[in-house]
KOLMARMI-668603 format. One line per 4 residues: number of its first residue (from 1); their letters; for each residue x, z, y of C-alpha. Coordinates in nm, 4 decimals, padded with zeros to 6 digits, always signed. Example, Ala and Ser with C-alpha at 12.3 -4.5 7.8 and 13.67 -1.06 7.14 Angstrom:
! KOLMARMI-668603
1 = AS = +01.2300,+00.7800,-00.4500  +01.3670,+00.7140,-00.1060
! end
This chain:
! KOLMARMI-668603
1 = XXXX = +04.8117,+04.7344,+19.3105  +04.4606,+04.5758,+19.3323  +04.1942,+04.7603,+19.1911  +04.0553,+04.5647,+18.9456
5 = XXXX = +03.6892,+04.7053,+19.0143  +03.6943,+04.4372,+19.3124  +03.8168,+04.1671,+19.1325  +03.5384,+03.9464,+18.9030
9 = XXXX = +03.6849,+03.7039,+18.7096  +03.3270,+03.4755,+18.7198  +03.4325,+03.3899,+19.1109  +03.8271,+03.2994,+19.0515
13 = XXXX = +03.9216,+02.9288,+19.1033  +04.3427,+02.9927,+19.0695  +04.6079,+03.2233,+18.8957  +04.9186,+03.2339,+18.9274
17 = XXXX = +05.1427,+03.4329,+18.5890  +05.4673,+03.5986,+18.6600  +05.5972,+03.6025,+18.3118  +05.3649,+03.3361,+18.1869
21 = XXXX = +05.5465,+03.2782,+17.8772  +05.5179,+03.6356,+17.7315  +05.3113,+03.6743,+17.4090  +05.0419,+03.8347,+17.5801
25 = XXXX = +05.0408,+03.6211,+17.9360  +05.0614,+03.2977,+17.7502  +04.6930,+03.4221,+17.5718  +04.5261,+03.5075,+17.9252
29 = XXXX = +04.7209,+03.2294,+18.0891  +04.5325,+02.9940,+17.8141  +04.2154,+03.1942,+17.8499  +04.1805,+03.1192,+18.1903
33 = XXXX = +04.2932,+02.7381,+18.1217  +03.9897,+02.6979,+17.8500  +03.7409,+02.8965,+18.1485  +03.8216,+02.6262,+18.4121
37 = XXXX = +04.0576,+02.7944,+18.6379  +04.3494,+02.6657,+18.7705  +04.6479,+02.8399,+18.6198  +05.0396,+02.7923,+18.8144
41 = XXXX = +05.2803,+03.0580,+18.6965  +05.6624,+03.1047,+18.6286  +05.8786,+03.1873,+18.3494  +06.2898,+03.2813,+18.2869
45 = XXXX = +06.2875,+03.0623,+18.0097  +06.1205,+02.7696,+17.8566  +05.9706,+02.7950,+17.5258  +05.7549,+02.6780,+17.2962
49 = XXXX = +05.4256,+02.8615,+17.4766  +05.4909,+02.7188,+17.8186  +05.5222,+02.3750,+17.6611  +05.1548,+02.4117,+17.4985
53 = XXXX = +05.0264,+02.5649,+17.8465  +05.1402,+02.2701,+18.0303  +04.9796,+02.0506,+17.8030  +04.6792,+02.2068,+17.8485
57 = XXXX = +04.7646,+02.1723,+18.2342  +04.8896,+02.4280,+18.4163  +05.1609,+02.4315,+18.6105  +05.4889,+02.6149,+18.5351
61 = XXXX = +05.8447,+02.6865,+18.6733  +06.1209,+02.7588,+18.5417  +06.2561,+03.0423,+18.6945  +06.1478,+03.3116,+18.9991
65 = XXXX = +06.1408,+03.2044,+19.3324  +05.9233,+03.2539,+19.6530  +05.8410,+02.8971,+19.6740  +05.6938,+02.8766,+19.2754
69 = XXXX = +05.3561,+03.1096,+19.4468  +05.0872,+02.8945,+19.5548  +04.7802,+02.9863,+19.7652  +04.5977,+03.1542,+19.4821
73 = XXXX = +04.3112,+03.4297,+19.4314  +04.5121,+03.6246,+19.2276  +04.8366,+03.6511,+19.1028  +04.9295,+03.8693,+18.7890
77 = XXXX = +05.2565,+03.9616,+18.6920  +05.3605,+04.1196,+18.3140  +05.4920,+04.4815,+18.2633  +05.8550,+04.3930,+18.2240
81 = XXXX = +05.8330,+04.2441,+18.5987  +05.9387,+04.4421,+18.8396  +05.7576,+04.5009,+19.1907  +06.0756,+04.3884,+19.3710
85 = XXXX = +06.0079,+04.0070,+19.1881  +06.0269,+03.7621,+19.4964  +05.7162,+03.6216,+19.3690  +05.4937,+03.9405,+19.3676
89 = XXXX = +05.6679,+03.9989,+19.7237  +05.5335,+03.6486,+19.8501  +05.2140,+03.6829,+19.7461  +05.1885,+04.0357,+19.9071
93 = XXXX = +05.2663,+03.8380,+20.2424  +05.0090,+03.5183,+20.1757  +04.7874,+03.7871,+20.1459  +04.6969,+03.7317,+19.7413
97 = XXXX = +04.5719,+04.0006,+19.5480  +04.8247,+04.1126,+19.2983  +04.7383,+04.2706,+18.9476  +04.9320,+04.4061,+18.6474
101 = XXXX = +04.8561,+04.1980,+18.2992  +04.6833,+04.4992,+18.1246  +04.4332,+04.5575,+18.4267  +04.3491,+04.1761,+18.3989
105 = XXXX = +04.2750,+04.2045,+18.0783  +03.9925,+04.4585,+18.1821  +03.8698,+04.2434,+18.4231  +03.8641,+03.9782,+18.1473
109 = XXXX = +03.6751,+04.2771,+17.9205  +03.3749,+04.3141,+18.1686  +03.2389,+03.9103,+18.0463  +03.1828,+04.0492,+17.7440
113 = XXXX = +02.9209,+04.3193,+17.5731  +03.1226,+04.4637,+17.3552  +03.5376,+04.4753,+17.3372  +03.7114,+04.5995,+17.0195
117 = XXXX = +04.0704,+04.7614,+17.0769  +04.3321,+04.7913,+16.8630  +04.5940,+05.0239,+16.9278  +04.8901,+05.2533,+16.7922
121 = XXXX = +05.2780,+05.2787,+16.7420  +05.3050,+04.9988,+16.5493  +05.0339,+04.8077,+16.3054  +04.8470,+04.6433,+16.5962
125 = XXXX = +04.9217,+04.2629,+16.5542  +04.8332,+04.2225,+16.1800  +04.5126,+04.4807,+16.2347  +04.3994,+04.2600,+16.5101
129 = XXXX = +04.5125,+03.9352,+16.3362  +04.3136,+04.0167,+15.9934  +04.0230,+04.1832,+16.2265  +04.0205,+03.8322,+16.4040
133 = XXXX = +03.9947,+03.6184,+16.0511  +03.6709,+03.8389,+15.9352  +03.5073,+03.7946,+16.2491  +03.5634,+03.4441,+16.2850
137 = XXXX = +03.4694,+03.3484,+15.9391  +03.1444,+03.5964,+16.0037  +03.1053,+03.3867,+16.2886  +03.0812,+03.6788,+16.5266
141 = XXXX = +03.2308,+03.4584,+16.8042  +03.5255,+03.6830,+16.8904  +03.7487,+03.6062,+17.1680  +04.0336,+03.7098,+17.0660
145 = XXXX = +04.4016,+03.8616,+17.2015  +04.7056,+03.8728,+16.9647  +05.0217,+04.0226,+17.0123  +05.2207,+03.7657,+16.7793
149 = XXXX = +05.1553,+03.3988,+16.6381  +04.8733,+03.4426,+16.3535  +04.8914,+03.1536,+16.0954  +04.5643,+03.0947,+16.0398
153 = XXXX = +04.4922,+03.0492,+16.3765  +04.8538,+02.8820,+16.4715  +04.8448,+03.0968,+16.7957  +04.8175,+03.3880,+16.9361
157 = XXXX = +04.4924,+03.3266,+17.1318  +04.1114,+03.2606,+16.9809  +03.8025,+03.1641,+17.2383  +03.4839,+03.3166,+17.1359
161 = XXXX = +03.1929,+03.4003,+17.3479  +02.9929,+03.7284,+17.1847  +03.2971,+03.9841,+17.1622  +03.6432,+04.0434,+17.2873
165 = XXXX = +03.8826,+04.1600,+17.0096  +04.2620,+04.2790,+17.2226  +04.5910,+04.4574,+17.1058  +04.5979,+04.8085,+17.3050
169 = XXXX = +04.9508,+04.8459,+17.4100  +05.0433,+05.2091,+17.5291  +05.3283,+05.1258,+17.7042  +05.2968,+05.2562,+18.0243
173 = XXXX = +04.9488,+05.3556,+17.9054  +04.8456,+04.9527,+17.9870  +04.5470,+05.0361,+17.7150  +04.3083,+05.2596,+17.9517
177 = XXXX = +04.1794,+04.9731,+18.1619  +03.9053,+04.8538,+17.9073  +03.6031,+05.0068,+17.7969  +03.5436,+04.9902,+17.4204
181 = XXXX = +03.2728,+04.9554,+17.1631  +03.5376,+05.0416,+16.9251  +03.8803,+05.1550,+16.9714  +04.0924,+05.1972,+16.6919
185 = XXXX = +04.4152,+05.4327,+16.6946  +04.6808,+05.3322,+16.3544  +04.9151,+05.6038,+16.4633  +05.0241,+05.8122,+16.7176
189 = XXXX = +05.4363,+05.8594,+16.7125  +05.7254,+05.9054,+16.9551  +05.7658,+05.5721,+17.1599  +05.8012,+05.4764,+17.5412
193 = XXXX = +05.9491,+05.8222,+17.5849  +06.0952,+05.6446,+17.9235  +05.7626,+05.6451,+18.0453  +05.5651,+05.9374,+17.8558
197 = XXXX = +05.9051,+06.1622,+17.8377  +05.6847,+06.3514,+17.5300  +05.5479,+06.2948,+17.2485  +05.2419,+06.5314,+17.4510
201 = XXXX = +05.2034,+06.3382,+17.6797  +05.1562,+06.0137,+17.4900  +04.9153,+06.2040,+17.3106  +04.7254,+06.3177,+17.5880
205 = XXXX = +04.7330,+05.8638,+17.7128  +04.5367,+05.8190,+17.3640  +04.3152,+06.0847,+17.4353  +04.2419,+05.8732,+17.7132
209 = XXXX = +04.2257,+05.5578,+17.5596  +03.9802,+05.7438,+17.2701  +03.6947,+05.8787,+17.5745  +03.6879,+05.5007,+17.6685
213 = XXXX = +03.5913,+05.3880,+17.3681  +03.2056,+05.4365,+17.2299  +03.3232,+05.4616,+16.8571  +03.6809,+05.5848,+16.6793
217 = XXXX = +03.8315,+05.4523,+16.4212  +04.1702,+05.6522,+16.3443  +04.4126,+05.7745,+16.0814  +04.2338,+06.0545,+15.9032
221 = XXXX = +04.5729,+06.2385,+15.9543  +04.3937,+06.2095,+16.3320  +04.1391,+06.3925,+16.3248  +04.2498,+06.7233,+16.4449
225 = XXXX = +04.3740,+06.5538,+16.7549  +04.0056,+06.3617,+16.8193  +03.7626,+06.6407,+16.6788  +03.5804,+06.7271,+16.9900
229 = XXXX = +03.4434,+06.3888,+17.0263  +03.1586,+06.2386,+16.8273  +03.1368,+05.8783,+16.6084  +03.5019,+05.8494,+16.4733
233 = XXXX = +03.5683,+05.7078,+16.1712  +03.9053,+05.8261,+15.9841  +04.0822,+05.5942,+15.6902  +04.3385,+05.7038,+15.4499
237 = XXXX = +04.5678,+05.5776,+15.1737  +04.6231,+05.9503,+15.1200  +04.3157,+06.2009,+15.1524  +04.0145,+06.0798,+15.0020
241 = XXXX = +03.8255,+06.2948,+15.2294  +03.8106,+05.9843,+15.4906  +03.4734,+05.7848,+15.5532  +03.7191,+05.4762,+15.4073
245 = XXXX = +03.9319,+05.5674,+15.1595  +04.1774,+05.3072,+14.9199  +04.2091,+05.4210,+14.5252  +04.3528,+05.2660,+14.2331
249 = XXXX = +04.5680,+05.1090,+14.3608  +04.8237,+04.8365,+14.1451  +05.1225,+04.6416,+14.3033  +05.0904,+04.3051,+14.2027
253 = XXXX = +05.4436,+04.1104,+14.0699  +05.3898,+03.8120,+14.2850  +05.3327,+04.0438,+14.6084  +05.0495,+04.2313,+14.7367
257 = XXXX = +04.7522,+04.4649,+14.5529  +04.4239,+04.5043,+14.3993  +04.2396,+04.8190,+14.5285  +03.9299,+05.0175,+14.5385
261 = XXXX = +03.8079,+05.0495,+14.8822  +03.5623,+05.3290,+14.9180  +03.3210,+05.4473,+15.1701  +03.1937,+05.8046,+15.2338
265 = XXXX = +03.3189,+05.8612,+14.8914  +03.1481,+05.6013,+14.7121  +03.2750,+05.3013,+14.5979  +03.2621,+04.9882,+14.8576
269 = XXXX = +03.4600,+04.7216,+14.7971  +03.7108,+04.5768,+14.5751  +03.9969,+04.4069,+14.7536  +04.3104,+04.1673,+14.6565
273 = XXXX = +04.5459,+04.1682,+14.8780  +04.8669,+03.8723,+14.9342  +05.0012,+04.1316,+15.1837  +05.3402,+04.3214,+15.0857
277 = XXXX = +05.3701,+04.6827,+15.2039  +05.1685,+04.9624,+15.1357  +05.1112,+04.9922,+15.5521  +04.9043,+04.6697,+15.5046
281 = XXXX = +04.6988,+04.8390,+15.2376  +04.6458,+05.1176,+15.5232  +04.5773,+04.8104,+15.8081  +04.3207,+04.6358,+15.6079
285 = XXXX = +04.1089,+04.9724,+15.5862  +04.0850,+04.9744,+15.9554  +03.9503,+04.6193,+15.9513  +03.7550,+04.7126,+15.7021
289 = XXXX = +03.6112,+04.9851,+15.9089  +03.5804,+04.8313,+16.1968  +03.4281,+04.5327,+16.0368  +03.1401,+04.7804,+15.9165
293 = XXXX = +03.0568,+04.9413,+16.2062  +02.9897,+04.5807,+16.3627  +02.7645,+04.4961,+16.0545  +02.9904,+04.2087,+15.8890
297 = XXXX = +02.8575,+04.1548,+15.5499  +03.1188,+04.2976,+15.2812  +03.1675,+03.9922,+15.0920  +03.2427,+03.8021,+15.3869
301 = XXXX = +03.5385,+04.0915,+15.4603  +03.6527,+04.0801,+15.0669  +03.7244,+03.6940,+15.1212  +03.8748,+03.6714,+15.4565
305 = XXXX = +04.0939,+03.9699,+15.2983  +04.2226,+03.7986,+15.0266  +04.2847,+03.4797,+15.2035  +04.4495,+03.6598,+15.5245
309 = XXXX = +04.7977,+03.4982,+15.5365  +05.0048,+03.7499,+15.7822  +05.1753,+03.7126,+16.0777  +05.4606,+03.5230,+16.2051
313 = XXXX = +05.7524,+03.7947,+16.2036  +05.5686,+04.0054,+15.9614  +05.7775,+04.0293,+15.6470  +05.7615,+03.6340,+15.6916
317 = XXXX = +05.9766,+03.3937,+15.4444  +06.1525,+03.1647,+15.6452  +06.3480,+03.0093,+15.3590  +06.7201,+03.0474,+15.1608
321 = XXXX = +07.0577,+03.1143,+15.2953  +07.2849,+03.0063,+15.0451  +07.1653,+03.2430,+14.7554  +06.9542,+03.4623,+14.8996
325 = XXXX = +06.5821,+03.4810,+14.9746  +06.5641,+03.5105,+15.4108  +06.2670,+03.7456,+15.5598  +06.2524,+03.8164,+15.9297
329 = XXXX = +06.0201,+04.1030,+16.0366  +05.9079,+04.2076,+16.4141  +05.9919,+04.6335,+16.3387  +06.1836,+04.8218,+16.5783
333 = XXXX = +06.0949,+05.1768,+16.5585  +06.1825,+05.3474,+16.2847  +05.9319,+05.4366,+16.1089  +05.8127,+05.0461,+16.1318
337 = XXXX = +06.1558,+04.9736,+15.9993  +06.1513,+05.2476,+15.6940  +05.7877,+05.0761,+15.6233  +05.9422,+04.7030,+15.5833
341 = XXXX = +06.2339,+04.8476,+15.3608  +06.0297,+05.0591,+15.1498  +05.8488,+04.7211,+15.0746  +06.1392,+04.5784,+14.9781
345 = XXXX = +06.1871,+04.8307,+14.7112  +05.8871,+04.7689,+14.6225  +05.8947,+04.3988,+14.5335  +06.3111,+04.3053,+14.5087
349 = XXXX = +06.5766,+04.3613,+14.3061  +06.9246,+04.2603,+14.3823  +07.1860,+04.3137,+14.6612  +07.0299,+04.2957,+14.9685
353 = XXXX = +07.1329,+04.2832,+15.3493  +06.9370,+04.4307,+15.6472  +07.0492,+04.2793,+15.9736  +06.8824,+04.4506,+16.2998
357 = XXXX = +06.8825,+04.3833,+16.6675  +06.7953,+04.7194,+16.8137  +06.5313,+04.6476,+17.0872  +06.5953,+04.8010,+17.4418
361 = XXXX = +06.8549,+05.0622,+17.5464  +06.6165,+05.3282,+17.6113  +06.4251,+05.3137,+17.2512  +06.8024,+05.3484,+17.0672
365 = XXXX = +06.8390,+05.6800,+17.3292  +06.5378,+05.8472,+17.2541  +06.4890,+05.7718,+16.8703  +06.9125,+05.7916,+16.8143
369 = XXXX = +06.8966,+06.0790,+16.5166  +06.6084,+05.8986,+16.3690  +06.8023,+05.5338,+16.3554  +07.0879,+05.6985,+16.2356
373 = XXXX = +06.9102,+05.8774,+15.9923  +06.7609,+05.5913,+15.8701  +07.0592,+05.3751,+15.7986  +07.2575,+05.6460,+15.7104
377 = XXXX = +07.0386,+05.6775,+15.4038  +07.0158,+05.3475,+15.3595  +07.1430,+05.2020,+15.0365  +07.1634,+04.8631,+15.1431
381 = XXXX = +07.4606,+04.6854,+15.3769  +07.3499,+04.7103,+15.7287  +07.4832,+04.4942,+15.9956  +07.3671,+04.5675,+16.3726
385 = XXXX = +07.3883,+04.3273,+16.6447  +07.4107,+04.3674,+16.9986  +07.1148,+04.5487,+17.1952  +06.8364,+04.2977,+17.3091
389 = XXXX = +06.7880,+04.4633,+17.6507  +06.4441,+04.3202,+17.7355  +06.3973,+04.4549,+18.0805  +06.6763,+04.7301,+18.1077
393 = XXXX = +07.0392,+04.7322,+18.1613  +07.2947,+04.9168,+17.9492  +07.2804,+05.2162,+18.1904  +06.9157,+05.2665,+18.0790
397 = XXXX = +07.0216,+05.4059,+17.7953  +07.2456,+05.3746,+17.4280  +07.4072,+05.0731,+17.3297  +07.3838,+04.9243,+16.9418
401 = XXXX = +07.7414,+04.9549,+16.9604  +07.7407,+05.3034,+16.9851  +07.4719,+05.3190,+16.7098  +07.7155,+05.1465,+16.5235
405 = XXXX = +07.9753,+05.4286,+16.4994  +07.7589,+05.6778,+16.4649  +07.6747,+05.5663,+16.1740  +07.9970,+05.4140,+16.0408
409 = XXXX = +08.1299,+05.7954,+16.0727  +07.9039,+05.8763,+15.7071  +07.8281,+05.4955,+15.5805  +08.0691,+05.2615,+15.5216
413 = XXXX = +07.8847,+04.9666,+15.4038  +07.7057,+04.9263,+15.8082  +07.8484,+04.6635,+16.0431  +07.8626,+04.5362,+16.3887
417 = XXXX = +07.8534,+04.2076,+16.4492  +07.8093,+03.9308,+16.7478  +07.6056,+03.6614,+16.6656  +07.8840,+03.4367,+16.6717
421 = XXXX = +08.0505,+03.6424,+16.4391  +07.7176,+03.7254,+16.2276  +07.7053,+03.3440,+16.1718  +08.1032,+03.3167,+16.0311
425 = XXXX = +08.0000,+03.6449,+15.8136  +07.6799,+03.4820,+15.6850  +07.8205,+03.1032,+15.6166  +08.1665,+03.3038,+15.4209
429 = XXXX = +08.0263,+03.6477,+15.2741  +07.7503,+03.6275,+15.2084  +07.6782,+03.4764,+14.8117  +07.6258,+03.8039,+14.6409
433 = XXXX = +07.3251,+03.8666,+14.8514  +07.0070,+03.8085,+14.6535  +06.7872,+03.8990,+14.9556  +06.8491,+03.9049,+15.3381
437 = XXXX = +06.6478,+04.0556,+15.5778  +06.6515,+03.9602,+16.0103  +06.4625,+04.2932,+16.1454  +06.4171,+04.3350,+16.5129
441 = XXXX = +06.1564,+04.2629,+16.8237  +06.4249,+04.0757,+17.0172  +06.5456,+03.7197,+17.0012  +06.6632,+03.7375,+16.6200
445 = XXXX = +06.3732,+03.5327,+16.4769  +06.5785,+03.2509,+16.6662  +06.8966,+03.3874,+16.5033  +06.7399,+03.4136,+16.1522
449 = XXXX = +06.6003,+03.0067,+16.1875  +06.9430,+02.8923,+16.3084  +07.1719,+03.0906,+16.0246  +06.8863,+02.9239,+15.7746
453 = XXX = +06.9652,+02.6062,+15.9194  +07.3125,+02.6122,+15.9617  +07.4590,+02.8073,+15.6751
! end
């Protein structure tokens, strides 16, 4: 569409969102609200985000239609909208310049001197989230972009003036339109293959995304992938030959760790972490990291550490159900999903039940054997719901359903269930369970808060 070269954000007066309601439009949407601009925009659904945007005044529909575009300077639409939306098409014929939300964030990027990225498979949110608490409370002035709701903040969105701190989403490589003081790479693994169709040629997208940025920090695991290039920082849980490196590590009963943290092979920092999951102990490294590099003092990142609360949908407690103990996490690839249940050997004992939403028809297609191997190897009662198809219809790809019998043909203890049915299953069946987890990137948080309510 527009290139976003022409476009400075300094000389807009109106916006309109397509999508406004999405995680990541809501942020920019209230961005541009707290910079003066006049933000309209349109939505499939009302939530909880709209409501806060139109209290801060903008304007929102409810629903896509020609008439919702006014005359605007630019109007910019989210990834899961497609080109053929009757809004995009009536602002092609008023003439408005039309822009994809990842390219607006880069022209959002260019206010600031520096811009920190945070990108990866999976790990982004609570990296960015805890990167966004030590920066604050070092009063660097971040403005900052979140990819979930962080408790401390009790949003998603954080208006600083010094620094931009954003999620780098890869999907459909939406990462390579800023230009990075730091960019920071968790992990690198099969995802988006609808787009990518290789695990190569995501690779090669990151590649990308690492020549934009002036400094690296990345999974030490990495480096053979980023070796030609100068200034990156690795981090390991594993191979203490990385510049940041955790040791001595002890699981605490209540939750969380204590850990060495150490830097170029001496010792750094000692942390305590509330954080469950030893993927957390590999996140708060990178913050660590990146913290450094931008000269935060180390007792400042020890404290914000220890009182970092999470992430809405990350291993989050939303209460009982009956007997059990109910935790609803955001994973839904599966290595995300073998890193929440390995935390839950961790730190539970007791029957426990894993409910999951697959997210998208094409993700179940092109990781199938690796869900099914997953749950198939699972020990604990697995109950799948229907797909949440996002943007995609079933012909896009592999139904839950068909998950389902896949893996009913070597496990017996794995079920499908509607949620009307789920909610008959969880009110009669469901006392044995000590713990119950809701794991998916779909609309099951608001399945997990109404069976907590209602059973």
């Amino acid at each position: 569409m527009e290139n976003s070269k022409k476009i400075n954000f300094s000389k807009l007066n109106s916006i309109h969102f397509v999508g406004i309601g999405g995680i990541s439009m809501s942020a920019l949407a209230s961005y541009c609200l707290d910079k003066n601009k006049i933000v309209t925009g349109s939505d499939l659904h009302n939530s909880k985000k709209i409501k806060e945007l139109i209290s801060k005044g903008a304007k929102i529909c409810i629903g896509h239609s020609r008439g919702n575009v006014p005359y605007c300077d630019l109007l910019v639409y989210t990834g899961a909208i497609k080109l053929s939306n009757p809004e995009i098409a009536q602002a092609r014929l008023k003439g408005i310049k039309c822009m994809e939300r990842s390219e607006f964030l880069g022209v959002v990027s260019k206010g600031y001197n520096k811009t920190v990225a945070v990108a990866g498979t999976h790990g982004k949110t609570t990296t960015t989230a805890l990167l966004a608490k030590i920066l604050i409370d070092a009063k660097v002035k971040p403005t900052v972009f979140v990819g979930g709701n962080v408790k401390f903040l009790d949003d998603n969105y954080f208006l600083g003036d010094k620094l931009m701190l954003t999620e780098a989403c890869e999907y459909r490589a939406s990462f390579l339109y800023t230009k990075n003081y730091v960019g920071i790479i968790l992990n690198i693994e099969k995802e988006h293959l609808d787009f990518y169709h290789s695990l190569e040629n995501e690779i090669l997208a990151f590649k990308k995304f690492a020549g934009n940025s002036e400094n690296l920090v990345c999974d030490y695991a990495l480096l053979e992938v980023f070796q030609d290039r100068k200034n990156v920082y690795t981090v390991s849980i594993i191979d203490e030959r990385a510049y940041i490196f955790a040791k001595n590590i002890i699981s605490l009963k209540t939750g969380g760790y204590i850990f060495d943290c150490y830097k170029n092979g001496e010792k750094f920092l000692r942390i305590t972490t509330t954080l469950i999951g030893y993927h957390n102990i590999y996140n708060i490294l990178v913050a660590i990291c990146t913290a450094d590099i931008l000269g935060v003092d180390k007792k400042i990142m020890s404290k914000s550490i220890f009182e970092f609360s999470g992430v809405e949908r990350r291993m989050e407690n939303i209460g009982k159900l009956q007997n059990a103990s109910v935790y609803l996490d955001y994973a839904h690839h599966p290595t995300e999903i073998s890193a929440v249940l390995k935390s839950c050997v961790e730190f539970h004992c007791g029957k426990s039940l894993i409910i999951f939403q697959p997210h998208t028809y094409s993700r179940t297609a092109t990781l199938f054997k690796e869900f099914v191997s997953l749950f198939i190897n699972e020990k604990r009662d697995v109950v799948l719901l229907p797909t949440y198809p996002a943007r995609e219809k079933k012909s896009d790809g592999i139904s839950s359903l068909e998950l389902y019998k896949e893996i009913r043909k070597q496990k017996e203890n794995v079920y499908y269930k509607t949620k009307k049915q789920l909610y008959s299953f969880l009110k009669n069946e469901c006392n044995e369970y000590k713990y119950i987890f809701f794991i998916g990137a779909g609309d099951i948080d608001k399945v997990a808060l109404k069976s907590v309510k209602q059973v």
